[in-house]
N, C-alpha and C positions, 0 to 999 in steps of 0.2 A: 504494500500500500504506500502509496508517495505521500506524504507532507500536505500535498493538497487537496487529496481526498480524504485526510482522516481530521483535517478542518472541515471539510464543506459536512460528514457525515456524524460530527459532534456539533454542527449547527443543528439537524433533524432529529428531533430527541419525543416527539411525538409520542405517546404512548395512550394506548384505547386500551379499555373495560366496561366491564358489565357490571351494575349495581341493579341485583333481584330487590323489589318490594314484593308487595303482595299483590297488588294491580297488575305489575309487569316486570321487566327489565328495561334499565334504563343504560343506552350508549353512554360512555362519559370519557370526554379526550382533552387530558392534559398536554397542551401544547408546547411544554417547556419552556424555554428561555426566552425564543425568537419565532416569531409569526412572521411572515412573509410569503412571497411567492411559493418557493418552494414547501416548505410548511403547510401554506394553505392547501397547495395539491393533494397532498397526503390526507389532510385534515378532510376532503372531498370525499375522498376516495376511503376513507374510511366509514363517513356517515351513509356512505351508500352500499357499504356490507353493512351497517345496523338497520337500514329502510330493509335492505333485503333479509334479512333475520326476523324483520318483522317489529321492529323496535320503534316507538311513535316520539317517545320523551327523548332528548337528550342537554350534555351540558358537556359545556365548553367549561373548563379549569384554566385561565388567565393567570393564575396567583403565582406562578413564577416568572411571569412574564415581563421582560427585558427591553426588547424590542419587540416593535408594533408597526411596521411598513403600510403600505397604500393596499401592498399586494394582499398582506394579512387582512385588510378591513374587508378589501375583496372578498378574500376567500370566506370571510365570518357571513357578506350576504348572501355570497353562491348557495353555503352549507346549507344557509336558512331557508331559500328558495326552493331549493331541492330535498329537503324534509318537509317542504308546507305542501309539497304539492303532494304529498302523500297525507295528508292531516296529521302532520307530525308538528312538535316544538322545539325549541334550541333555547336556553336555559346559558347566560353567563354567570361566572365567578371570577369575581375583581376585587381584591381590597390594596391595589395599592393607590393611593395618589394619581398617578402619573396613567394610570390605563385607564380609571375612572375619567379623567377629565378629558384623555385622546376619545374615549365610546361618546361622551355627551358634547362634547366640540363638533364629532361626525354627524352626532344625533342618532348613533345608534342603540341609545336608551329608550327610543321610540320603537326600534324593531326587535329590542329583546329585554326580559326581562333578566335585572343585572343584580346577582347578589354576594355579600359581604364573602361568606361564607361557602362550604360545600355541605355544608351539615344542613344549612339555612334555603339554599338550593334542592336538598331532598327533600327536606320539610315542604316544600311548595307545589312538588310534583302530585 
């Protein structure tokens, strides 16, 4: 592995899971450090093995998050698009500062419901 791929594949730290309630299982993808382009790709193509599983709820895990690119906002309305058109929901988690203020500066406090917590986010499902 060269130097430059084991930068670009410690940028993509994406990680997906399933949290059963009693209603269902819920998709839930911590995006790690950096949201962008490529991240958000991933971040697609993951919510679309959970639509196909059968999965309606999901949440997005922000709370380590770093960096927040254009491409990332992108891919947060792609994800949303492509789960509603299934009667599905997208669920954020943010408690820092700096991502709360980048979602309501986009205004995408309007397209999703955005909470402190992941404990506070299950509570609501």
């Amino acid at each position: 592995m060269q130097v430059r791929d084991k930068f670009f594949s410690s940028l993509v730290s994406l990680q997906a899971t399933a949290h059963s309630t009693a209603s269902d299982e819920i998709g839930i993808i911590d995006v790690g450090k950096t949201l962008d382009d490529r991240a958000a790709s991933r971040m697609k193509e993951q919510f679309k093995e959970f639509v196909a599983e059968g999965r309606q709820r999901h949440i997005i895990d922000l709370t380590k998050l770093d960096v927040l690119d254009s491409g990332g906002l992108a891919g947060l309305i792609s994800a949303l698009r492509a789960v509603r058109e299934t009667g599905g929901s997208v669920d954020l988690v943010a408690n820092s500062m700096h991502v709360t203020q980048i979602l309501e500066l986009t205004s995408l406090t309007r397209l999703f419901k955005v909470h402190r917590s992941m404990k506070a986010a299950l509570a609501s499902l």
